[in-house]
N, C-alpha and C positions, 0 to 999 in steps of 0.2 A: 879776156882770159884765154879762149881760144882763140887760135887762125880763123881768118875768112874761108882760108883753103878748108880747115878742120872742120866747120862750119857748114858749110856747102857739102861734106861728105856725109855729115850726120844727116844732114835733110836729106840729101838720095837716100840713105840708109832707111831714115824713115816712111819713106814712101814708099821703098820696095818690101820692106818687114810688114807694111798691112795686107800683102797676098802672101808672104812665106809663112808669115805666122798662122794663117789660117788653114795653110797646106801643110802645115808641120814641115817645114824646110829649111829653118830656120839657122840649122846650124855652123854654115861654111857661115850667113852673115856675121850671125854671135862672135863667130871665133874673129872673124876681124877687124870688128867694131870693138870688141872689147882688148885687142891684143894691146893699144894705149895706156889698159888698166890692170895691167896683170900683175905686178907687185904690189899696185892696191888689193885686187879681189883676193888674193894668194892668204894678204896677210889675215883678209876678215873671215876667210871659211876658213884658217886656224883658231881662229880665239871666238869662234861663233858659239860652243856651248858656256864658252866665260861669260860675253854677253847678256846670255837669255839667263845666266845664273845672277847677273850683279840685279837686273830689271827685275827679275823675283824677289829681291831681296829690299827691297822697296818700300811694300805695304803699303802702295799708295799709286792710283793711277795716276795723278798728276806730274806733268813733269812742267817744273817754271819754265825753262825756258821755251815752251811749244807756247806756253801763257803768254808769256809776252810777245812772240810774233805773231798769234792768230790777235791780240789786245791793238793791234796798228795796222789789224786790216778789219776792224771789227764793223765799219763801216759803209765796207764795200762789199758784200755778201748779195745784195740784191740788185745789182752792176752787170747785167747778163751779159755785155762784153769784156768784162773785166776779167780781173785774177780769178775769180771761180767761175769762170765759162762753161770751162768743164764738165764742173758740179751740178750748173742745170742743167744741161745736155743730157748727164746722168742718167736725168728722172727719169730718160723714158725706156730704163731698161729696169732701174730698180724698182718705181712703184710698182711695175706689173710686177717684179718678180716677190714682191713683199703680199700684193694683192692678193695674186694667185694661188699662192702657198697657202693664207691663211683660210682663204675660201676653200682651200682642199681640205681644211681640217675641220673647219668650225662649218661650213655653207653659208648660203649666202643671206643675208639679214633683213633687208631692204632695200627695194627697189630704187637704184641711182644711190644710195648709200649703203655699198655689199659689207661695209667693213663695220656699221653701227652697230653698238654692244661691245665691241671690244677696246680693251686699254693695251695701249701700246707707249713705251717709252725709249724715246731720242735720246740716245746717249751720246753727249758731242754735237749738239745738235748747230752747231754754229748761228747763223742768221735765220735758221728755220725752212732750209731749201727744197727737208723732206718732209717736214714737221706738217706743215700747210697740206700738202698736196693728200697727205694720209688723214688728216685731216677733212679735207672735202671730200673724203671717201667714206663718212661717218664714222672713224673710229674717235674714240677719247686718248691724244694725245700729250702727252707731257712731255717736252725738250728740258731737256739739262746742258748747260754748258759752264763750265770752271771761271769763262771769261765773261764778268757781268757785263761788258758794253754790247757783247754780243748778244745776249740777252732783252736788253733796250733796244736794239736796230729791231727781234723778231716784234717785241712787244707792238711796235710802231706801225711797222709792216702787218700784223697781224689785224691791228685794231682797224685798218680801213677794209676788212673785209667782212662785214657782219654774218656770213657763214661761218668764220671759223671762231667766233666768241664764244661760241657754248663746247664746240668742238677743242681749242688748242689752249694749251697751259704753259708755260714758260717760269723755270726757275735755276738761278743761280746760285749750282749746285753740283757736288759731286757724286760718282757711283757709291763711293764708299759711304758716303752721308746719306744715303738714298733706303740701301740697304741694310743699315745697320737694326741687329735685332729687337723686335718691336715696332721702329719706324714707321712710316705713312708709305713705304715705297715694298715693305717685304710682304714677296708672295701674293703682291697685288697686280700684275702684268701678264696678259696674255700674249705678247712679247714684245722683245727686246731689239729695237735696231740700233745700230753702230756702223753707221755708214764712212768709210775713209777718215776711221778713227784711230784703229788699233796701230795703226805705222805711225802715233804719235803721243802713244800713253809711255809711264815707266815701266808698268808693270804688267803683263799680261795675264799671270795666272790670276790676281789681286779682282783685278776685271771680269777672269771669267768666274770666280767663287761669286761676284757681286753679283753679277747675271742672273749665275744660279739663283741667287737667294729674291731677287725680285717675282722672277718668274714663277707662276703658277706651275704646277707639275702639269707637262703636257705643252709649255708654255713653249713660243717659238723665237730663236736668235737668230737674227741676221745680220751678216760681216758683209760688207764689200772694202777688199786693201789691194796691196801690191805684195805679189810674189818675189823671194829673194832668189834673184837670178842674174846674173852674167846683163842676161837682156834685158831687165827690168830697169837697171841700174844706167844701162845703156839710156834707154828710153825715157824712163820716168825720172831719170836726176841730169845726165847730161844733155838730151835733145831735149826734153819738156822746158828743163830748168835754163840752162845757159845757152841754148841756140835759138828753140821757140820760144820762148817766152811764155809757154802755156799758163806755167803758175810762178811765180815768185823764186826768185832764187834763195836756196835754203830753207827752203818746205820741206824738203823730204830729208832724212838721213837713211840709207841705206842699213844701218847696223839695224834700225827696227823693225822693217822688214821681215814679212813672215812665211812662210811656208804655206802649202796647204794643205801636206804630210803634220808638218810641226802643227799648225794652228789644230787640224783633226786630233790629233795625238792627246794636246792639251785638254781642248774639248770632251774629247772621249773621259778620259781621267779625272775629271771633276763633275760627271755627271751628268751629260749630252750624247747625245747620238746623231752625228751629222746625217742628214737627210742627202744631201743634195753638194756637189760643187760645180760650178758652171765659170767658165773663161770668158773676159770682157775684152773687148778691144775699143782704142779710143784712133778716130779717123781728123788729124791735125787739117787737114783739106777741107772734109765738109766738117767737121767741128761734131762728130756723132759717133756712138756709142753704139755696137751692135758683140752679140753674144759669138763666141769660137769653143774650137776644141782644145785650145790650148791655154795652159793655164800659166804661163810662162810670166805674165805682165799684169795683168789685173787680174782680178776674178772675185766669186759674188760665193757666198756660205749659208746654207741652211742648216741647222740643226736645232733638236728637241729635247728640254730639258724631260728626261727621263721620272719615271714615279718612285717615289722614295722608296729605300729598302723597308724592311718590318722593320732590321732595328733602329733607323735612323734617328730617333728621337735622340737616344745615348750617346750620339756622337752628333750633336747642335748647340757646338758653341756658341756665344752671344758676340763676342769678338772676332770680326773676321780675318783677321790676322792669325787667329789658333786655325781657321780651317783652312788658309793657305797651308802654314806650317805643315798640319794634316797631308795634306794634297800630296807637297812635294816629299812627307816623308813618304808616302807608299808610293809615288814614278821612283825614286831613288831604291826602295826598297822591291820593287817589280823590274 
């Protein structure tokens, strides 16, 4: 699809963007890395609030066709050179940052298990890459993922480690089915991870109402995705995607992509109070993952579902569909 020539300019690009992005310098490269894509990006930061309008209008995090590509790679998740390289490379920015956090809040439990006594739920949990490791951290784990094979790779993977049999739960299943009112899943989570999820659901607000309603008041959400940016789109769809190879071609779509203005915004508005946002960088050379100040390309989200109002009772519908509706009529009307 590209040149060789095209090819070879991306890869310099990328090599020189792991020191400009960390320096904030970024911007003579953006401009002419992306000048290739200017009647694409033109057209999408026009129709960007249609987008996030049609995704709301949803009512349903699932989107098939993300089911069916992560369904033909369901196999390969535990392949640490494979298509999700990446993803455990990941780990050793996210567990800490999932660790840390919740030992700020809660302290710490047991000795070599800081995290026991708490329930934490994998939303998207694919072949279990965080599921596990949070896991041998003592917390009580449950993975959900839409795509049952994925579910049979963790199960499988799981069962030869007899630490994490009492520790890890796997079920093929949705947020929405999770949290529906009454459920086995409402208001029973001390939190909620969504690790390199959200740039692949339909619906964002739908997700975050379901968060809400799992989560304990006090309870904590954590995102890591990709920033909708010039650079991001550079980076994570055309060097990741069609020059490195990092992941799969047609993994990402750019239109899903989120902010982390927009993603706060949302957040805020249904009952969260972001703690924390911190910028990730991924290093294609040594295959590793270290934290920036820029939030340009990845980046990692804390926040905490806040305590309910007095009158909150009067306004807990059983349908979470009414409290989307809810949601979006007050941003609309604010």
């Amino acid at each position: 699809m590209y040149s060789k020539k095209f090819g070879r300019f991306i890869l310099g690009f990328c090599t020189r963007c792991l020191t400009s992005v960390v320096n904030d310098t970024t911007t003579s490269a953006r401009t002419s890395v992306c000048k290739h894509h200017t009647q694409f990006l033109e057209r999408r930061s026009q129709i960007g609030f249609a987008v996030v309008r049609f995704r709301a209008a949803s009512k349903t995090t699932v989107d098939p066709n993300e089911v069916k590509r992560f369904q033909l790679l369901a196999n390969k998740w535990w392949n640490e050179q494979g298509d999700f390289a990446a993803l455990h490379s990941m780990n050793d920015l996210r567990v800490p940052f999932i660790r840390d956090n919740l030992l700020n809040a809660h302290g710490g439990r047991q000795p070599g298990k800081p995290l026991a006594g708490l329930r934490i739920l994998d939303v998207g949990c694919g072949g279990g890459l965080l599921t596990e490791p949070l896991g041998r951290l003592g917390a009580d784990v449950l993975g959900i993922d839409p795509v049952a094979d994925s579910i049979g790779t963790e199960e499988v993977h799981a069962w030869h480690d007899p630490d994490l049999r009492g520790n890890v739960r796997y079920r093929a299943n949705t947020l929405e089915e999770l949290s529906e009112k009454g459920g086995q899943g409402a208001g029973q989570f001390d939190a909620v991870v969504a690790s390199e999820v959200v740039e692949h659901l339909a619906d964002l607000e739908t997700f975050t109402l379901c968060c809400n309603q799992v989560l304990k008041p006090g309870g904590s959400l954590f995102i890591t995705t990709i920033n909708k940016t010039q650079l991001s789109y550079a980076l994570a769809i055309v060097a990741a995607e069609e020059v490195l190879r990092i992941v799969p071609s047609g993994t990402h779509d750019w239109d899903k992509f989120v902010s982390p203005v927009e993603l706060e915004r949302l957040l805020e508005s249904n009952g969260f109070h972001v703690e924390s946002i911190r910028g990730m960088l991924y290093n294609p050379l040594s295959r590793a993952w270290s934290w920036t100040e820029s939030t340009s390309i990845n980046y990692a989200l804390h926040a905490v579902k806040l305590e309910k109002e007095p009158n909150s009772d009067e306004d807990d519908p059983e349908d979470p569909t009414v409290v989307v509706a809810q949601a979006k009529a007050r941003r609309w009307y604010n």
